[in-house]
C-alpha positions in Angstrom: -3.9 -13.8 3.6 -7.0 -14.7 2.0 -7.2 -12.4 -1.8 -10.4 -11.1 -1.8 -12.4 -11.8 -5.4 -9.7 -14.5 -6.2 -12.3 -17.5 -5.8 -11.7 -18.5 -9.2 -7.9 -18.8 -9.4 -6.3 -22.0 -8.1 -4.2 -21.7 -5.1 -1.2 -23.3 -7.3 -1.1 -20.5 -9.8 -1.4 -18.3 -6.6 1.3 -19.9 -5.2 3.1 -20.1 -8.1 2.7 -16.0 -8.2 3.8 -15.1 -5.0 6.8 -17.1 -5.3 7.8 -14.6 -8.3 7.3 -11.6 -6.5 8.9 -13.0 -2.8 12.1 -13.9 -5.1 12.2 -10.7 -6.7 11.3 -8.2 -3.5 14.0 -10.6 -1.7 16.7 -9.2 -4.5 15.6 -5.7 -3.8 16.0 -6.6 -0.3 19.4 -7.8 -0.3 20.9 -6.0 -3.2 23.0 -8.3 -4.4 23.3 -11.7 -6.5 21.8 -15.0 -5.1 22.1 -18.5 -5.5 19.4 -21.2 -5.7 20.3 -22.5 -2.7 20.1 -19.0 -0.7 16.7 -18.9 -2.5 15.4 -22.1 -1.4 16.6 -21.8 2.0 15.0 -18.4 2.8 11.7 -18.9 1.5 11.4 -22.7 2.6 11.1 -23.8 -1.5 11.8 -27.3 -2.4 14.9 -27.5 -4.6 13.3 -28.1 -8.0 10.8 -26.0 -7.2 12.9 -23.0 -6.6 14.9 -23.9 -9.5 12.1 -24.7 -12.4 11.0 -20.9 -11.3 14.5 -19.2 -12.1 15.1 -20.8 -14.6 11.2 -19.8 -16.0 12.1 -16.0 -15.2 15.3 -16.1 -16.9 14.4 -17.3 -20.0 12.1 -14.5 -19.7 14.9 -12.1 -19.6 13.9 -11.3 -15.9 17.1 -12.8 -14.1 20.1 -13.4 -15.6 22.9 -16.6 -14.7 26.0 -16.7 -14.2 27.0 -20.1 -14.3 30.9 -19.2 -12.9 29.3 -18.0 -9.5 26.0 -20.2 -9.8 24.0 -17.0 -9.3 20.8 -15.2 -10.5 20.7 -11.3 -10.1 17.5 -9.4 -12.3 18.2 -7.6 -15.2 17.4 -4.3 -16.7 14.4 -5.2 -17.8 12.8 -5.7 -14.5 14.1 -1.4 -13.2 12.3 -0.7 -17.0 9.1 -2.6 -16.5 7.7 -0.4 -13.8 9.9 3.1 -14.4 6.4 4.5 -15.7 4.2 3.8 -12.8 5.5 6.8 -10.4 5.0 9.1 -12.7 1.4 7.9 -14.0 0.4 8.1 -10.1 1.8 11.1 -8.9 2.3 13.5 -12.0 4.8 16.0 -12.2 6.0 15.9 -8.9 2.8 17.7 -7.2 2.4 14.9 -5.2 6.2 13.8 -4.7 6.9 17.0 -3.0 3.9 16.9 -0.6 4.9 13.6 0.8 8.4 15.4 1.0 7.2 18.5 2.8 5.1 16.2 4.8 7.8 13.9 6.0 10.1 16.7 7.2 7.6 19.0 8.6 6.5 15.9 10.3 9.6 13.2 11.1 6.9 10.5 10.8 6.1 7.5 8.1 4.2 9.5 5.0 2.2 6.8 3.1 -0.2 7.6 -0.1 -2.8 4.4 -0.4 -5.7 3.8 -3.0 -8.2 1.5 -3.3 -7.7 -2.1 -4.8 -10.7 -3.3 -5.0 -12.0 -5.1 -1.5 -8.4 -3.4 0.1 -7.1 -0.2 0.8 -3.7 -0.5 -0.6 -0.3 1.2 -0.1 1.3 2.6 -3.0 4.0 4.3 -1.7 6.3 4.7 1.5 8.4 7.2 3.1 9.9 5.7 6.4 10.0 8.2 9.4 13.5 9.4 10.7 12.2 8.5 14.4 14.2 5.5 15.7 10.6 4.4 17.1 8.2 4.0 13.9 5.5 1.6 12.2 6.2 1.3 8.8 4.8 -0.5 5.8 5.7 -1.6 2.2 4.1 -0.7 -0.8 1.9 -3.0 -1.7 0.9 -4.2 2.1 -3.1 -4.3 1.9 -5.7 -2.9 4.7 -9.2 -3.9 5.0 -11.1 -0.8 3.2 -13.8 -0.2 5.6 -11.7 -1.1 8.6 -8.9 1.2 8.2 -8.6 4.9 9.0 -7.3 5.5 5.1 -9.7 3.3 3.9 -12.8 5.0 5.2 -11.0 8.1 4.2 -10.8 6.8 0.2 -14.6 5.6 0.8 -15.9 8.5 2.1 -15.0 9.9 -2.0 -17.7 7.2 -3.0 -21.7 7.7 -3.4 -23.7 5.5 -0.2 -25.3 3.3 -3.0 -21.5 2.1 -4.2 -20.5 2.1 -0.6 -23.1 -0.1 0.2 -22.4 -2.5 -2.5 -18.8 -2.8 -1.4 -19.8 -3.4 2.3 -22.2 -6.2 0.7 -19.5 -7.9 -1.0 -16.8 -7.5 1.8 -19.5 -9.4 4.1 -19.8 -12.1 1.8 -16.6 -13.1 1.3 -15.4 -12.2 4.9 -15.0 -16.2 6.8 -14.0 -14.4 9.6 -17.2 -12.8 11.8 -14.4 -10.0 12.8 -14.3 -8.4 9.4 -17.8 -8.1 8.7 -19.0 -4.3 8.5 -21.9 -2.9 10.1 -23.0 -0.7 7.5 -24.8 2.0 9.5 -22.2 2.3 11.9 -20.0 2.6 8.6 -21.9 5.4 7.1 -21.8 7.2 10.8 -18.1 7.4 10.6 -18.1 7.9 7.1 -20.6 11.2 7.5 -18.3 12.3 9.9 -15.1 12.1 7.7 -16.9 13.9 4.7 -17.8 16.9 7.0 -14.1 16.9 9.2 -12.3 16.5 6.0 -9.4 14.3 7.8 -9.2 11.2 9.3 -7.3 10.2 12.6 -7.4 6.5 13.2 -5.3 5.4 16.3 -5.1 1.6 17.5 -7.6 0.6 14.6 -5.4 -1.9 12.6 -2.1 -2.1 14.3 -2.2 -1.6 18.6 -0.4 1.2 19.6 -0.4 2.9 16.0 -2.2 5.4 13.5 -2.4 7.7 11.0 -4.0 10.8 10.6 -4.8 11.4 6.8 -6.8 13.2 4.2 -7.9 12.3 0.2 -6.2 14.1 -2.3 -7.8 16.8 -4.4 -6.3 15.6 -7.3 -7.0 12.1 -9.1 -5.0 10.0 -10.9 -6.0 7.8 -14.4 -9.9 7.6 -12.6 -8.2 6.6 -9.3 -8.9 7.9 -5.7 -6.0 8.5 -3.6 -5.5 9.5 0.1 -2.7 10.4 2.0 -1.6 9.8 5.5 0.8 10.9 8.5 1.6 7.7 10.4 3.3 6.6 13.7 3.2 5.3 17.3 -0.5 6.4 18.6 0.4 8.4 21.5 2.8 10.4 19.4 0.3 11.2 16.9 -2.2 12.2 19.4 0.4 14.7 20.9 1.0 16.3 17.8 -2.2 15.8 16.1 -3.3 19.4 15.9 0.9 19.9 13.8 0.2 17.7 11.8 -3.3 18.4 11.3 -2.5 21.8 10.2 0.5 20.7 8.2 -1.3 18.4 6.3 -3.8 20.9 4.9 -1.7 23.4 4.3 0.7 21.1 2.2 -2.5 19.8 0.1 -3.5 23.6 -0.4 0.2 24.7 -1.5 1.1 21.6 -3.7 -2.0 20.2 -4.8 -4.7 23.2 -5.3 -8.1 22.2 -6.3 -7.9 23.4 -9.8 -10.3 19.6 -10.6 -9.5 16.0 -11.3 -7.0 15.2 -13.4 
């Protein structure tokens, strides 16, 4: 995937970055300590690549080694580095509990997703209990004025920043496919601001959706949107439950009482 507005970093300190974070959402993954060979074989590294990069994030106090087993497991340090971030997001729990309510009112994938900065992005994730379900992990990006959420977050903005935004996702699209039409944009965009909601089926992903609405409430100046997502024809069949569970769940746990 091409990161938008990352023209001027080189593709080696790129590379060198997702390497980090593959390796460490692979230990989250499995749960359990690795070897530098287990590392290097899953993610295709050459040896002294994969080993120069350990050996980097644990004298950083990242990973730790055990030389008897010959494994790397993280430390403390990397459950402390992001203990804050939940609760800057979400609050006191307002928010938690919605995506709660929603998720058992609803048995299907509850995501909250914000803007980052070309990309609507997913922020966090609560699987569906269906044995047939599309989910996402946090952090998987959508293209903003693409995606059902996305338009959603934009319809929040004024049409001038809008229109900057489209301007600079045209730029830097290479493929003709992701250009935006910016009338037909706004259209859609009108139309979410009056309806309130958003229901998006077969936009991204063939045969799935989401059926979401913003958030009353922001978050440290950030714009945040919420979403009910699933196989498309299931959504469409219960599109007027969840619907009507989704605004009452936003009136009871999130009242308009202004931005935080």
């Amino acid at each position: 995937m091409k990161i938008q507005g990352a023209r001027d970093v080189s593709e080696e300190v790129i590379k060198t970055a997702r390497r980090l974070f593959e390796v460490l959402e692979h230990f989250d993954a499995v749960q359990r300590p690795l070897s530098l060979k287990e590392i290097a074989d899953r993610f295709g590294y050459p040896v002294s690549s994969a080993s120069a990069l350990l050996k980097s994030v644990v004298a950083l106090g990242y990973l730790d080694y055990d030389r008897y087993s010959r494994t790397y497991m993280p430390t403390m340090r990397i459950v402390q580095l992001g203990a804050w971030v939940q609760g800057a997001l979400f609050g006191e729990g307002s928010i938690t509990s919605l995506v709660r309510h929603l998720s058992e009112a609803t048995q299907e994938t509850v995501n909250i997703a914000t803007q980052s900065d070309l990309h609507m992005q997913y922020i966090h994730v609560v699987p569906s209990a269906h044995t047939i379900q599309f989910n996402v992990r946090p952090g998987t990006l959508r293209p903003l004025a693409q995606s059902g959420l996305g338009m959603m977050l934009l319809s929040a903005r004024t049409d001038d920043v809008i229109e900057r935004l489209v301007r600079r996702i045209n730029i830097e699209a290479n493929d003709p496919s992701r250009k935006v039409n910016f009338q037909d944009l706004m259209r859609r965009i009108r139309d979410l601001r009056v309806k309130g909601y958003v229901v998006s089926l077969n936009t991204v992903t063939p045969g799935a959706g989401i059926i979401g609405a913003l958030l009353p409430q922001r978050r440290h100046g950030r714009i945040l949107a919420i979403g009910v997502g699933g196989p498309a024809d299931r959504l469409a069949d219960n599109q007027e439950h969840i619907l009507r569970v989704l605004r009452d769940g936003i009136a009871r746990y999130l009242p308009a009482e202004g931005q935080e």
